[in-house]
N, C-alpha and C positions, 0 to 999 in steps of 0.2 A: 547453518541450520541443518538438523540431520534431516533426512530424507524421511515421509510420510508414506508407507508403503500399503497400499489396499489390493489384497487379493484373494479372488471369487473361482470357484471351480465348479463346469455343469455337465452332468454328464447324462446324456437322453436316450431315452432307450427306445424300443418298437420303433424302430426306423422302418416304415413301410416300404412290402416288397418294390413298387414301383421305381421306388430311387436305386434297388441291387436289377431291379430287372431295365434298368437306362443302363446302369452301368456295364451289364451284359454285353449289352448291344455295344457299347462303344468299343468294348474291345474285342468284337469279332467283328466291327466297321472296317470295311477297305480303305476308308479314306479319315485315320482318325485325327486329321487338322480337323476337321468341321464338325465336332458331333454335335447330333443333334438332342436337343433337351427335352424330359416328358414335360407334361402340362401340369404349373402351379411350381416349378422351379425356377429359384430366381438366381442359378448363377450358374456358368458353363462350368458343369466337372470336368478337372483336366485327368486324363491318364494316371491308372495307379503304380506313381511313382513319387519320387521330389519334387512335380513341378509345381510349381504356385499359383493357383488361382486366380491372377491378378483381376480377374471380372467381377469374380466372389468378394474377393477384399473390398474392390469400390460399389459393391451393391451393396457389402455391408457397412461402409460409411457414409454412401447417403443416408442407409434406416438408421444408422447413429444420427446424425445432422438434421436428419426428419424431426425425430423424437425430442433433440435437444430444443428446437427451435418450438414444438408444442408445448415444452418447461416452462420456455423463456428462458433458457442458457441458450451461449456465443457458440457453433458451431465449432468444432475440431481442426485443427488444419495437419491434413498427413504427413508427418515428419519422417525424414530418411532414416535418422538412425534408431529411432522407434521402429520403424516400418523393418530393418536391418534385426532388430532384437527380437520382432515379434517373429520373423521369419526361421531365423536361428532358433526359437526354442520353438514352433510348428514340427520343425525336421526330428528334433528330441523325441515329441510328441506320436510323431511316424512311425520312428524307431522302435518305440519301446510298447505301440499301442495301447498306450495310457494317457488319461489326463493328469496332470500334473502342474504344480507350480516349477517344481525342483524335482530333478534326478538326480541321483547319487553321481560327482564329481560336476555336477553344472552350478556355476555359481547362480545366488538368488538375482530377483528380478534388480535390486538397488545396483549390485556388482556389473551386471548384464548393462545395462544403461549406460554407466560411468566407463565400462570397455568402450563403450560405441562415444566417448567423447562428449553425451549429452551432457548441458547445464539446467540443471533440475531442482526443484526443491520440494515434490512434492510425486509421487508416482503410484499406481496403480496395475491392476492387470487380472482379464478376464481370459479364461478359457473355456473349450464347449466342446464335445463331439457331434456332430447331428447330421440331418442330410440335404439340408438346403441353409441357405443364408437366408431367407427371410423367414424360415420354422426357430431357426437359432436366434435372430435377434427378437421373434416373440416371446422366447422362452428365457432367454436373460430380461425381457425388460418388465419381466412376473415374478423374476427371484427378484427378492430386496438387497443383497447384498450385491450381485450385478448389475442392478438396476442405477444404484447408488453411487457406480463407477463410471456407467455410462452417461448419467447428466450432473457428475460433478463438474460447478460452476468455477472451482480452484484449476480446472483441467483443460488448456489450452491447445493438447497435440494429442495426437494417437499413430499408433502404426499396428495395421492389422496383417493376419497373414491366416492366409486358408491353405491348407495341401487334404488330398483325397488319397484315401484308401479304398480301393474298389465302391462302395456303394456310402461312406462314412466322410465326411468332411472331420478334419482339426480345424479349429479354430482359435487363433490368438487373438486377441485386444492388449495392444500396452499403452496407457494412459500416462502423460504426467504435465505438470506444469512446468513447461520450459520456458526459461530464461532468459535475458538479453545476455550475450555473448561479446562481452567488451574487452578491447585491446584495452592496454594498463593507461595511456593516456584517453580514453573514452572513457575511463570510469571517474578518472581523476577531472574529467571535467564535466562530467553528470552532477559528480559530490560540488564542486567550484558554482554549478549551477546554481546549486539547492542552498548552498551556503548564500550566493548573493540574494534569493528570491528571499529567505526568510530576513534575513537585513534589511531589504526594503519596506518588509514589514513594520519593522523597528522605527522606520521614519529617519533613521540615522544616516551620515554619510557611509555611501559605498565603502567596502573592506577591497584592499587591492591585493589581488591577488601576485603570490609571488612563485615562481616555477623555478623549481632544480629538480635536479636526479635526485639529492641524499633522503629525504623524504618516500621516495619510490623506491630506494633500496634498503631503509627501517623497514615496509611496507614489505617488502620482497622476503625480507628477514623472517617477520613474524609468519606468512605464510610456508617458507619453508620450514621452520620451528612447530608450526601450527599453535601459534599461542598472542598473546597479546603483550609480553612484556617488553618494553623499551627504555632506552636511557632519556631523560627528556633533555632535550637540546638547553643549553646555557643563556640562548636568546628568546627563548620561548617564554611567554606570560600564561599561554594555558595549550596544554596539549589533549588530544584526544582520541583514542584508538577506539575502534571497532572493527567487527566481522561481519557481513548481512552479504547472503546474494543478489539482493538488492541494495547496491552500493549506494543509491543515492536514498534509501529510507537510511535515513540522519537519531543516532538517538537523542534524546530527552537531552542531553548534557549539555549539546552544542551549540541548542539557545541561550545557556549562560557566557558566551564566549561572544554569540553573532551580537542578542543586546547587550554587550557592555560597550560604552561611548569612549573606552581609552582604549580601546584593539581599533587599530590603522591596516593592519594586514594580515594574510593569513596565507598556509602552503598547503597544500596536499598529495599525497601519495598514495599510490592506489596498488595492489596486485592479488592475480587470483591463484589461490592454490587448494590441493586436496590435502587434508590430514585423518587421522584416525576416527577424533571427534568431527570432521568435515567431509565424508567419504564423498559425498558429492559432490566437493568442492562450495566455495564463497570467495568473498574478496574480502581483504585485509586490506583497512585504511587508518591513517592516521593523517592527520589536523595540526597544526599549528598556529595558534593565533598573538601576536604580537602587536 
């Protein structure tokens, strides 16, 4: 499934002097481990430099988790390599003092993801400039199209990342729907699962299952191919290939195989890979039933 990419940019202006004139102060502070924050500020500025706000980031995913939970959407859980993309394009952000989705030579948010290893089918990403994390997430949660990324119900992870410029906060959000992450024998017995739940539907006797490699390495094939064609085995009565990052959503087909009453067995092979048409990767599975 290709990748679902949604992304929002906000850029706020009249930053009140109060947040340049804290900023002042911190950097003429003797002691700038501890500064201290004006009143109606809801996250510690760090130093204007690289470093990351990491107080800012978890104040602004409580007020995500607040907001979702007033929807009646599942709250967020902060994921690493989200948290790792959102951080890496914040620094971009710094660099070039602009909001941005893409800089000339940074790949887009879908590429950025799949560097970091995520298993995705679905991604998003907001960005802000402003001067506090709780002025930022009121002011995304009044635009519609930011709005619309923060209590997407498809949207199980995020990784935020704040960095300061003297008196300016960056803000990243990257949203997506991540995946279960299955080794090639978990997936192959997620599908062996789903195959026997719906047979027992059928009222029919159990299909036994039968395990080898050659099936895991057709499987391996078409992933590395990135395509669906195979030779069908010579003992096979009905075979059946599919792609889904959700390996065990079963298509349509595989009902006429689980109810038919002369299939006794069946195999499966499972593997996950990236293709052109797959940049986010899926798993490649194929079925035999006999």
């Amino acid at each position: 499934m290709r990748a679902l990419i949604a992304i929002s940019a906000l850029l706020l202006v009249g930053i009140p002097a109060s947040a340049c004139d804290r900023m002042d102060s911190l950097s003429t502070s003797p002691t700038p481990s501890q500064p201290s924050i004006s009143e109606g500020a809801s996250s510690t500025a760090a130093s204007p430099s690289n470093e990351f706000d990491l107080a800012g980031a978890q104040e602004m995913l409580r007020l995500v988790n607040l907001s979702r939970a007033e929807a009646g959407e599942s709250p967020l859980v902060l994921d690493e390599a989200l948290s790792r993309a959102a951080q890496a394009h914040a620094l971009e952000l710094l660099r070039h003092g602009a909001i941005s989705h893409q800089f000339p030579g940074e790949p887009e948010l879908g590429a950025r993801l799949v560097q970091g290893n995520l298993r995705f089918d679905e991604a998003g990403e907001n960005v802000a400039l402003d001067f506090s994390a709780g002025h930022a997430h009121n002011a995304l949660m009044v635009s519609l199209e930011h709005r619309q990324n923060l209590l997407n119900a498809n949207f199980n992870a995020v990784g935020i990342a704040v960095v300061w410029d003297r008196c300016q906060m960056y803000v990243v959000q990257d949203f997506a729907r991540r995946l279960p992450s299955y080794e090639t024998h978990q997936a192959e017995d997620v599908v062996a699962e789903r195959v026997s739940a719906l047979r027992h539907q059928t009222r029919l006797p159990q299909l036994t299952r039968v395990q080898g490699s050659s099936l895991t390495d057709a499987a391996c094939s078409m992933a590395k191919r990135g395509d669906m064609d195979m030779a069908m085995p010579s003992n096979a009565r009905y075979v059946v290939s599919y792609s889904n990052s959700q390996p065990e959503v079963l298509p349509i087909s595989v009902g006429n195989a689980v109810s038919n009453g002369q299939m006794r067995n069946f195999s499966v092979g499972a593997c996950y890979g990236r293709s052109e048409k797959h940049p986010s990767g899926t798993y490649f599975v194929t079925m035999m039933f006999y």
